[in-house]
C-alpha positions as CSV (number, residue, x, y, z in Angstrom):
1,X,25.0,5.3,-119.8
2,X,23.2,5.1,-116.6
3,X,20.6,8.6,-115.9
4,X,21.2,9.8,-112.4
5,X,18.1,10.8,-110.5
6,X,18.7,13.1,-107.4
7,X,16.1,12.8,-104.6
8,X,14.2,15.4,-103.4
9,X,12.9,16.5,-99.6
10,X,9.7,15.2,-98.3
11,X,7.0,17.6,-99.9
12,X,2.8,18.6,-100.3
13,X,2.3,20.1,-103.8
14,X,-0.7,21.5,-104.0
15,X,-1.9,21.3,-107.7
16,X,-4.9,24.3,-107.7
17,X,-7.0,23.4,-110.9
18,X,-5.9,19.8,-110.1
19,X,-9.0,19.0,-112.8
20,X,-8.3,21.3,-115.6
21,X,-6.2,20.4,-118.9
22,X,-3.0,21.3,-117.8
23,X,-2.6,19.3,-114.6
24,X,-4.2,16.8,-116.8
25,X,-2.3,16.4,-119.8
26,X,1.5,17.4,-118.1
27,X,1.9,18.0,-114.3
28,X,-0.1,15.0,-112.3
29,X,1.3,12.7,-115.4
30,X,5.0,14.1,-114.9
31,X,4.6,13.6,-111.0
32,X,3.6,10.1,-112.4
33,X,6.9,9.6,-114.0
34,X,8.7,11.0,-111.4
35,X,7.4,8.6,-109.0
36,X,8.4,5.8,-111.1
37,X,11.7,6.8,-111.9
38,X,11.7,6.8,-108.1
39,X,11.9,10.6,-107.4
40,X,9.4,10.7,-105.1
41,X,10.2,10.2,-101.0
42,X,7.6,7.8,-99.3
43,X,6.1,10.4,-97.9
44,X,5.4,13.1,-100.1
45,X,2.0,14.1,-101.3
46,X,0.1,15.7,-104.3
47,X,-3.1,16.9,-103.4
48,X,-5.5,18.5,-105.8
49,X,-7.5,21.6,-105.5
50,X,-10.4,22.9,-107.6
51,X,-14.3,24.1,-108.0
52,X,-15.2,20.7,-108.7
53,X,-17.1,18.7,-105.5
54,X,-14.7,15.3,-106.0
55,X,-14.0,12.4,-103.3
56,X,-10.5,11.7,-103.1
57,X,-11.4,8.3,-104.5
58,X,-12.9,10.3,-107.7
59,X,-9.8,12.7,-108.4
60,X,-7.4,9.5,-107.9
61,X,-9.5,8.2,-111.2
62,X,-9.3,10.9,-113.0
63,X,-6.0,10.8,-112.4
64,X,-5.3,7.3,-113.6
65,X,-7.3,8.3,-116.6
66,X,-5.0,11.2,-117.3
67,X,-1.9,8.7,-117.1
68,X,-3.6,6.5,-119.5
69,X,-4.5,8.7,-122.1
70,X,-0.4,10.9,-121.8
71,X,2.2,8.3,-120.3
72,X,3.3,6.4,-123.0
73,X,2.3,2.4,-122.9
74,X,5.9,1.5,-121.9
75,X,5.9,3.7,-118.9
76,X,2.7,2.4,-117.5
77,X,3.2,0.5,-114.4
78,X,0.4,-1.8,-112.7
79,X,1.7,-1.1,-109.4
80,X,3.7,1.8,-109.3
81,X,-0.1,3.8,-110.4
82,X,-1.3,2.5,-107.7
83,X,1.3,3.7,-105.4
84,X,1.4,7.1,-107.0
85,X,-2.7,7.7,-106.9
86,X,-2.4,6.4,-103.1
87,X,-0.2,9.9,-102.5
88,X,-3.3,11.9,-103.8
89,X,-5.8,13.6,-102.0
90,X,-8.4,16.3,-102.7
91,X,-9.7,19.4,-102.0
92,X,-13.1,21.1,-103.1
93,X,-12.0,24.8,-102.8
94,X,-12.9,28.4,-103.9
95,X,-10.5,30.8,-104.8
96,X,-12.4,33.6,-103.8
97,X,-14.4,32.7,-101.4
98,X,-13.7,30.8,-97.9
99,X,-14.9,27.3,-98.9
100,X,-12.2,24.5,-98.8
101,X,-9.2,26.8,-97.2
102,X,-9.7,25.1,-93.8
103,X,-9.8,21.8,-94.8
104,X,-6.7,22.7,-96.8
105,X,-4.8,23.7,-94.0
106,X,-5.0,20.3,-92.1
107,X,-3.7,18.3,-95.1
108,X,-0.5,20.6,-95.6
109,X,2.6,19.8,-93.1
110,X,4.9,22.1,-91.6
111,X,8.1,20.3,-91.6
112,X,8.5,19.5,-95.3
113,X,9.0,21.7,-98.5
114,X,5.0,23.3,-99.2
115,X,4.8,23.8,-103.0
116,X,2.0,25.6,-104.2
117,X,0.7,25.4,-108.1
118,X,-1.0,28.3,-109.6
119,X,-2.3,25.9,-112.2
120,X,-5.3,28.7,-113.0
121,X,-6.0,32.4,-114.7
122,X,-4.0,34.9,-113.7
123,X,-6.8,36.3,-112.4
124,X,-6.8,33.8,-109.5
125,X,-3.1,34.0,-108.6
126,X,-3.7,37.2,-106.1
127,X,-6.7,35.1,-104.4
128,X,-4.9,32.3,-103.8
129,X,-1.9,34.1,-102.6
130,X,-4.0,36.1,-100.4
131,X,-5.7,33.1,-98.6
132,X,-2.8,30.7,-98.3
133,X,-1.2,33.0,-96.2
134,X,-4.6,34.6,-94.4
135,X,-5.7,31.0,-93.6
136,X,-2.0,30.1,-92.4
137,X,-1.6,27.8,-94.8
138,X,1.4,28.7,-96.4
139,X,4.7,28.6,-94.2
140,X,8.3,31.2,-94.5
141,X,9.7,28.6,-97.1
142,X,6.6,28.1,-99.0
143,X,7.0,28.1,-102.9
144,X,4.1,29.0,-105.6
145,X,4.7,28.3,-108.8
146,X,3.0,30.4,-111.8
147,X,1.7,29.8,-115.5
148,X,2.2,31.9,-118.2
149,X,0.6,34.4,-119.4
150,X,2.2,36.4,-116.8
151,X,0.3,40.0,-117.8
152,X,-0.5,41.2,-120.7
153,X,1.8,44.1,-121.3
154,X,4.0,46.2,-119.0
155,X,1.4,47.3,-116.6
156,X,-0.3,43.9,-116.1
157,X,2.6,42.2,-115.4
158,X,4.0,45.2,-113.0
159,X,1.0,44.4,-111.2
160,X,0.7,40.7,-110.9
161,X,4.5,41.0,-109.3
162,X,3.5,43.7,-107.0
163,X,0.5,41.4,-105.9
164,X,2.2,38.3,-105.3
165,X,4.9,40.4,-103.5
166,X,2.6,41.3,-101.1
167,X,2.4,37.9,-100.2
168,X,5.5,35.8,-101.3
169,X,9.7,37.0,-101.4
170,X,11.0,36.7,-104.9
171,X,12.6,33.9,-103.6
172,X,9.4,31.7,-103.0
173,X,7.7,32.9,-106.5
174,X,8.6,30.5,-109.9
175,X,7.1,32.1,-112.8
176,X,7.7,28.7,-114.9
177,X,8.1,28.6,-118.7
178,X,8.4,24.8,-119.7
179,X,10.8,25.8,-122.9
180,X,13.4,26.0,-120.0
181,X,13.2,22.8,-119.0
182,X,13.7,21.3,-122.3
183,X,16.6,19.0,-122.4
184,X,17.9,20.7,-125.5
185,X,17.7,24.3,-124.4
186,X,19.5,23.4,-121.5
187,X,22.3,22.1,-123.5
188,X,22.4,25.7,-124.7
189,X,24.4,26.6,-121.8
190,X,26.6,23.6,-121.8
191,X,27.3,24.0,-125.0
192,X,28.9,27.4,-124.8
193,X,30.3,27.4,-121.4
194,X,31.6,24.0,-121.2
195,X,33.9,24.0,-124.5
196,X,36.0,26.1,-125.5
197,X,35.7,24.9,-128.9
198,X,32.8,27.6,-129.6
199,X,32.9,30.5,-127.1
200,X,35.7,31.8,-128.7
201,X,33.2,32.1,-131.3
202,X,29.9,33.3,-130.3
203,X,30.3,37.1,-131.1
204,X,29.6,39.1,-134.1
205,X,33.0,38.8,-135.3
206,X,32.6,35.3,-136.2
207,X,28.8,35.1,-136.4
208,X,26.9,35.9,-139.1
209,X,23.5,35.8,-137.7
210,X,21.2,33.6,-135.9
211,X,17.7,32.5,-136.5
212,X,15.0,31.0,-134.4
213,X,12.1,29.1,-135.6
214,X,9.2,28.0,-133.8
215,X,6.6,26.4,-136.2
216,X,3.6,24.3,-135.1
217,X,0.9,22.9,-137.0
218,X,-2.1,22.9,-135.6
219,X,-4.6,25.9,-135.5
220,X,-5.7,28.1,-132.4
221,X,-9.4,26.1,-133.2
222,X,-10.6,25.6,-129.4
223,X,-8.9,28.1,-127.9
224,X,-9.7,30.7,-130.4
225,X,-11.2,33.2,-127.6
226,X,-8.1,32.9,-125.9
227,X,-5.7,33.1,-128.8
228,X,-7.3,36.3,-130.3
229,X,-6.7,38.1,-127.2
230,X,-2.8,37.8,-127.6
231,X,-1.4,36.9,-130.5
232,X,2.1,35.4,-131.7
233,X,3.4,38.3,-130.2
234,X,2.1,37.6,-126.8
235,X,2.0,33.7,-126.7
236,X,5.4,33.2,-128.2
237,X,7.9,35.9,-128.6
238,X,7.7,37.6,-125.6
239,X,8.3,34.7,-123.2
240,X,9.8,31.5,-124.8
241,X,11.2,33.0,-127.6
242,X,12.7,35.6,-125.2
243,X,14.0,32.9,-123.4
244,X,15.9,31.0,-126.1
245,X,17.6,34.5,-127.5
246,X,18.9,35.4,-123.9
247,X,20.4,32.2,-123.7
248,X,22.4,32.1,-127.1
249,X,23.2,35.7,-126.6
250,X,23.8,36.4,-123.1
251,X,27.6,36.4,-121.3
252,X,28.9,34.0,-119.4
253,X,27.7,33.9,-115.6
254,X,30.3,33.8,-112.8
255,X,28.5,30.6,-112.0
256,X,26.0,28.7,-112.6
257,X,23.5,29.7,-110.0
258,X,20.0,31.1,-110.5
259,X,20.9,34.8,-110.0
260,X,23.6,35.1,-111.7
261,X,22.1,33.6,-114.9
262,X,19.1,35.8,-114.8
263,X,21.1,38.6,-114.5
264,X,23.0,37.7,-117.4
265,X,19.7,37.5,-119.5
266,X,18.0,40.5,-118.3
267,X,21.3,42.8,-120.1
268,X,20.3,40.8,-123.1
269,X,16.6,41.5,-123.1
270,X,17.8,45.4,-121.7
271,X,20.2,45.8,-124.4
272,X,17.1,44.8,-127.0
273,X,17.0,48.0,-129.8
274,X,13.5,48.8,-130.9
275,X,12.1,47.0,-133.6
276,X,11.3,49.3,-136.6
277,X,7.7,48.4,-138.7
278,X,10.3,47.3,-141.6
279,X,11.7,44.8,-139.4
280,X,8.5,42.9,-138.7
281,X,6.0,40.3,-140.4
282,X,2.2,39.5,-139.5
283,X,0.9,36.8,-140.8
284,X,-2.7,35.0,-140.5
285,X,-3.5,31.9,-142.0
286,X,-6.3,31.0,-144.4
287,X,-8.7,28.1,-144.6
288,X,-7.0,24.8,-146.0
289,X,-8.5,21.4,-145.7
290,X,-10.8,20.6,-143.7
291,X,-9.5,23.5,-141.6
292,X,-10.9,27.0,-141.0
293,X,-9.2,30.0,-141.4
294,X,-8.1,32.0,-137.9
295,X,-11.3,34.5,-138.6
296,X,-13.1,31.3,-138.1
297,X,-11.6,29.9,-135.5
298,X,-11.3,33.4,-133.6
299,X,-15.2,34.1,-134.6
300,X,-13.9,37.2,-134.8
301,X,-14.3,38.8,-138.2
302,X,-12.9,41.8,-138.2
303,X,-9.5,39.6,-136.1
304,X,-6.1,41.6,-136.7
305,X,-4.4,39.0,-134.5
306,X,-1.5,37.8,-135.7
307,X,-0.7,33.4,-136.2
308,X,2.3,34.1,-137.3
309,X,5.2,36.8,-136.7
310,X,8.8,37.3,-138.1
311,X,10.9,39.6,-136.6
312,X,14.8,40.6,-136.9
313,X,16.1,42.1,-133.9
314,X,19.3,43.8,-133.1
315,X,21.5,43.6,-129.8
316,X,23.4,46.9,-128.5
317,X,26.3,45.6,-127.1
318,X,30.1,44.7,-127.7
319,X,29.7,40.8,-128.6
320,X,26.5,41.1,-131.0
321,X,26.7,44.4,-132.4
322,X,25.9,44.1,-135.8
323,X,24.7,40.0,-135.9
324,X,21.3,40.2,-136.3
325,X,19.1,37.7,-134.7
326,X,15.8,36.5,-136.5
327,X,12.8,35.3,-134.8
328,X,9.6,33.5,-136.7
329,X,6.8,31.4,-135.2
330,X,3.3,30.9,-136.2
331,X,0.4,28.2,-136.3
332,X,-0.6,25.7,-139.1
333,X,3.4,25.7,-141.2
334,X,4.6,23.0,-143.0
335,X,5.3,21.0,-140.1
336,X,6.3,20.9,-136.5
337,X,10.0,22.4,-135.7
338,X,11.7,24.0,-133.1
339,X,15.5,24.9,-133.7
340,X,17.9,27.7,-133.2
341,X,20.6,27.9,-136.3
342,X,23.7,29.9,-135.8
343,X,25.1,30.4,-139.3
344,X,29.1,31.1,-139.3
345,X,30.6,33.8,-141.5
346,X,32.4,33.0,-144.3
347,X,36.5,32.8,-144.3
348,X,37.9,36.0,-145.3
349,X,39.8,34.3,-148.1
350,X,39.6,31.6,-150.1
351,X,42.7,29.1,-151.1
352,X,41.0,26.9,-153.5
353,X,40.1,27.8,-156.9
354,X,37.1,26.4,-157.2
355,X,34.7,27.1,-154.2
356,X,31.6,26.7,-155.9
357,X,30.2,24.1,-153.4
358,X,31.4,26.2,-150.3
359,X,28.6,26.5,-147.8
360,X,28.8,28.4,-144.6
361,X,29.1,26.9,-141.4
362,X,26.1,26.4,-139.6
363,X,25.7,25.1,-135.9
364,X,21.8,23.9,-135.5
365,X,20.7,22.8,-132.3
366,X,17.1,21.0,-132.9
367,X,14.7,21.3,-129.7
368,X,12.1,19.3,-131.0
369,X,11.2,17.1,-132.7
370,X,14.0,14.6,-132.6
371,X,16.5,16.5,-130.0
372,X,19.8,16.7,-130.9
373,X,22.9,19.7,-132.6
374,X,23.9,19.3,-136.3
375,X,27.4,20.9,-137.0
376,X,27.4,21.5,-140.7
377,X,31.5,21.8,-142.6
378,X,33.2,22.1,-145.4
379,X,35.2,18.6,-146.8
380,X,36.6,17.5,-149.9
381,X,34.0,16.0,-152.1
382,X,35.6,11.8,-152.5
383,X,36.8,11.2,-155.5
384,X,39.6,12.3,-158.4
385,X,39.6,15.2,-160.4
386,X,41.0,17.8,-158.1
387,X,39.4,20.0,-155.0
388,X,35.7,20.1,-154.7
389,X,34.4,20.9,-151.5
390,X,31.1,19.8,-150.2
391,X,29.1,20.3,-147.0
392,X,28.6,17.5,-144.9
393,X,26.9,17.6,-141.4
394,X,28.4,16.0,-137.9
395,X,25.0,15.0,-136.5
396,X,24.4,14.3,-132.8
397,X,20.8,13.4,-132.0
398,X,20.0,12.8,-128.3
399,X,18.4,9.2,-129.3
400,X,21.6,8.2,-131.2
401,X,24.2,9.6,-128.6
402,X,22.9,8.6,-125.3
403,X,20.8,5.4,-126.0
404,X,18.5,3.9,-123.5
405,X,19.6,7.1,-121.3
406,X,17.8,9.3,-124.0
407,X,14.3,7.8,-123.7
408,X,14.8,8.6,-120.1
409,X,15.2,12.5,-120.2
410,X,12.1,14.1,-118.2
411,X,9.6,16.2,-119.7
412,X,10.4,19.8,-119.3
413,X,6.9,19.7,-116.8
414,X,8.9,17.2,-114.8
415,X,12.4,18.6,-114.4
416,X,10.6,22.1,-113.6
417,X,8.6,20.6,-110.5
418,X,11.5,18.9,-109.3
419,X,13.4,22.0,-109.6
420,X,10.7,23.8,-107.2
421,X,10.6,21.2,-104.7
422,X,14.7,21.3,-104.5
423,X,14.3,25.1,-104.0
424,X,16.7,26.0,-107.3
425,X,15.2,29.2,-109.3
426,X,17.6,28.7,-112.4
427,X,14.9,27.9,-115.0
428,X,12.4,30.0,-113.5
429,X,12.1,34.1,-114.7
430,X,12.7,36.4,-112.2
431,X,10.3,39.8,-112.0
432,X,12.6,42.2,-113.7
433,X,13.2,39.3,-116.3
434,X,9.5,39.3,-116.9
435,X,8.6,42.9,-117.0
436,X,12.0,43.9,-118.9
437,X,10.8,41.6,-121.5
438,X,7.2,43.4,-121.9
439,X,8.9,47.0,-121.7
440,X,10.4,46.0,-124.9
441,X,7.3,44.2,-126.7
442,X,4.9,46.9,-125.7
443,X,5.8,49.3,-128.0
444,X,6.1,46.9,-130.7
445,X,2.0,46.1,-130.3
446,X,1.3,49.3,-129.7
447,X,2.9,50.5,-133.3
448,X,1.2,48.1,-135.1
449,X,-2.2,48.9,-133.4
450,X,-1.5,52.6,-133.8
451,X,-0.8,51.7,-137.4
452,X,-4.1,50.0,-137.8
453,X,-1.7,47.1,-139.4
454,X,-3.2,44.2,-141.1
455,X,-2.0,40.7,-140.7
456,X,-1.2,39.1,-144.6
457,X,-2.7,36.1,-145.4
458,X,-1.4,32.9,-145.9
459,X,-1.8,29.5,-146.9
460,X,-1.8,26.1,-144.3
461,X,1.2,24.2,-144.8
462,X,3.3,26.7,-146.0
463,X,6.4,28.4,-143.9
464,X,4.3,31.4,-143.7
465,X,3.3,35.0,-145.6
466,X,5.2,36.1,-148.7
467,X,7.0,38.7,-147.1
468,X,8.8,36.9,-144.0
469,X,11.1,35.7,-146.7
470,X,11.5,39.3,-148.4
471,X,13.0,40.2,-144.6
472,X,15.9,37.6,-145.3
473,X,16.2,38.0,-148.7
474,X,16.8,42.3,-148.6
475,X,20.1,41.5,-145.9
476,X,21.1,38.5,-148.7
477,X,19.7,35.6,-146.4
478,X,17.4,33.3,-146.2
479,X,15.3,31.2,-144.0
480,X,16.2,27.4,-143.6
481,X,13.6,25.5,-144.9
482,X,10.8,23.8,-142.7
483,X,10.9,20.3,-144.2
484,X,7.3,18.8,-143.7
């Protein structure tokens, strides 16, 4: 299987905080890869903007650095570095001052796409917006893309739209959430809408529920500050977890275009119920190892910040009414897993006499690590001695499937970029996407402040607190295992 690579228009992407750990670890190497997968039009440009006094000789280092230390061996390439680093140039610039903006403005071109990367606080994004288009800078079909966190609640993020929008048409603003470029959550939507095989399906009456997991084992250590600030709540649910629930739950779009999808997945996220206390599970992890506890690593210690949250959420509308959908995610588990598992109900009757081994039917689709669905059925067990059924799993990983075409598939960092230089907003959150999503987590934080809640402890490399498996357990479920 040969992987098709579409080019793009001639382009400047300008990368503000070109220096910091982001465009380090994910968007200057992903421009990398792009290049060498031969993405990139002779003459586009990258050009990197930040505090830092650098020569372009002395960003196109730290550059080559970067690829060194996050492109993998195989991927490294003498001379196509060297042609990559030889599109970069830098700028020395303030965000809220005047210094650098002119200089700017005589690197970027008129007559090609003019990306702009908000790679920065959210503090900076109404700066930068204000002086690319004070200084000129920024043309009619310019394009800014912005990092999560986008707000902090409702009114934060009300207010970072109606800043940008002073600036930039919704059209020109991608608020990017690299879960949506994952190859895997992707293959959400072709999954449903390009067999018929399960959309007959995917509705209460044949859906039992659905869980999401997002584990990860590291600690917030190093970002601690940060972390304690928002919260599993914040960080996770409200944004990529969002994300992945809208696109199992939401209805088919009349097309697949960027509007009409988002417009599907805000009537998910609008027809959200309220979560009641009952419904929801705090954890915080303790010491373990050589390891600190999040107290420690927050240096807060008095911290009610949550690592870990399970939640089970309910949809108010004809296809889901009554399947409820269960969320957990939460720092230092058993081991690193992403997957969405859509368990099947059971038949309504069963025509063997011994259905001791039955199992229900369980779709998993894996988003990392090793990408890929699992279909698990019910088959006869081999062997004489009459009908014993046994579950067996028809198992699709993306490395097995597609071969060499699988160690091909772009980081989700890569595919978004592209996306923003092509000018195609389906992976991107619109406004009303964003601050629907907060209107219905607000309230949530809020109870549990109000409440003066305390997180419950619990032990590193474990699946989490005591009680996120009492939330199953009471409805007759459980969680699937995170296997270490």
């Amino acid at each position: 299987m040969v992987s098709r690579v579409i080019p793009v228009e001639p382009f400047d992407l300008v990368v503000f905080g070109g220096t910091g750990d982001l465009a380090r670890r994910k968007i200057l190497p992903g421009l990398y890869l792009r290049y060498l997968a031969g993405q990139m039009p002779p003459d586009a440009r990258v050009i990197g903007a930040a505090r830092g006094d650098l020569t372009d000789d002395e960003f196109r280092k730290t550059v080559a650095e970067a690829i060194e230390e996050f492109v993998p061996a195989a991927r490294r390439d003498a001379a196509a570095i060297a042609g990559f680093l030889g599109r970069l140039a830098y700028v020395a610039i303030d965000a809220k001052g005047e210094t650098g903006w002119a200089r700017l403005k005589e690197l970027i071109r008129d007559d090609v796409v003019q990306a702009f990367y908000f790679s920065v606080a959210p503090a900076l994004f109404g700066d930068l917006a204000e002086r690319l288009r004070l200084h000129g800078i920024a043309g009619p079909q310019a394009r800014i893309v912005v990092e999560k966190p986008f707000g902090r609640d409702l009114a934060s993020a009300r207010a970072l739209n109606a800043t940008l929008a002073q600036h930039f048409t919704e059209s020109q603003i991608y608020r990017i959430d690299h879960y949506l470029g994952k190859e895997t959550v992707q293959n959400l939507m072709a999954v449903r809408f390009a067999n018929i095989l399960f959309e007959p399906l995917w509705k209460s009456e044949y859906i039992d529920h659905v869980q999401i997991t997002v584990a990860e084992t590291v600690s917030v250590n190093g970002r601690g500050a940060y972390y304690d600030k928002s919260g599993a709540m914040r960080d996770m649910v409200q944004n990529h977890m969002m994300q992945l629930l809208c696109l199992i739950a939401m209805e088919p779009p009349y097309h697949f275009d960027p509007d009409a999808v988002r417009d599907e997945k805000l009537k998910v996220i609008r027809a959200l119920d309220p979560v009641r206390p009952e419904d929801i599970v705090r954890g915080q992890y303790r010491a373990g190892g050589d390891e600190g506890s999040y107290v420690e690593h927050s240096e807060n210690p008095d911290s009610r910040t949550e690592s870990y949250i399970a939640l089970k959420l309910n949809i108010s509308n004809w296809r889901w009414k009554g399947t409820p959908f269960y969320l957990r995610t939460g720092k230092r588990l058993r081991a690193r897993e992403s997957e969405i598992a859509i368990t099947f109900k059971e038949p309504p009757h069963s025509i063997f006499d011994d259905d001791r081994g039955w199992r229900e039917n369980v779709l998993v689709i894996r988003l990392q690590p090793d990408e890929g669905m699992n279909l698990k059925v019910m088959i006869k067990e081999p062997g004489p001695g009459g009908m014993r059924l046994v579950q067996v799993p028809l198992d699709m990983s993306f490395a097995d499937a597609l071969g060499d075409a699988a160690q091909d598939v772009p980081d989700a960092y890569e595919r978004l970029i592209m996306d923003v230089i092509r000018g195609n907003q389906t992976l991107f959150m619109r406004g009303d996407e964003v601050e629907a999503a907060w209107a219905w987590t607000d309230p949530i934080i809020e109870g549990w402040e109000a409440r003066g809640h305390r997180p419950q402890g619990y032990d590193p490399g474990t699946s989490g607190p005591e009680d996120a498996l009492m939330l199953m357990h009471r409805d007759g479920r459980r969680w699937r295992e995170i296997k270490a």
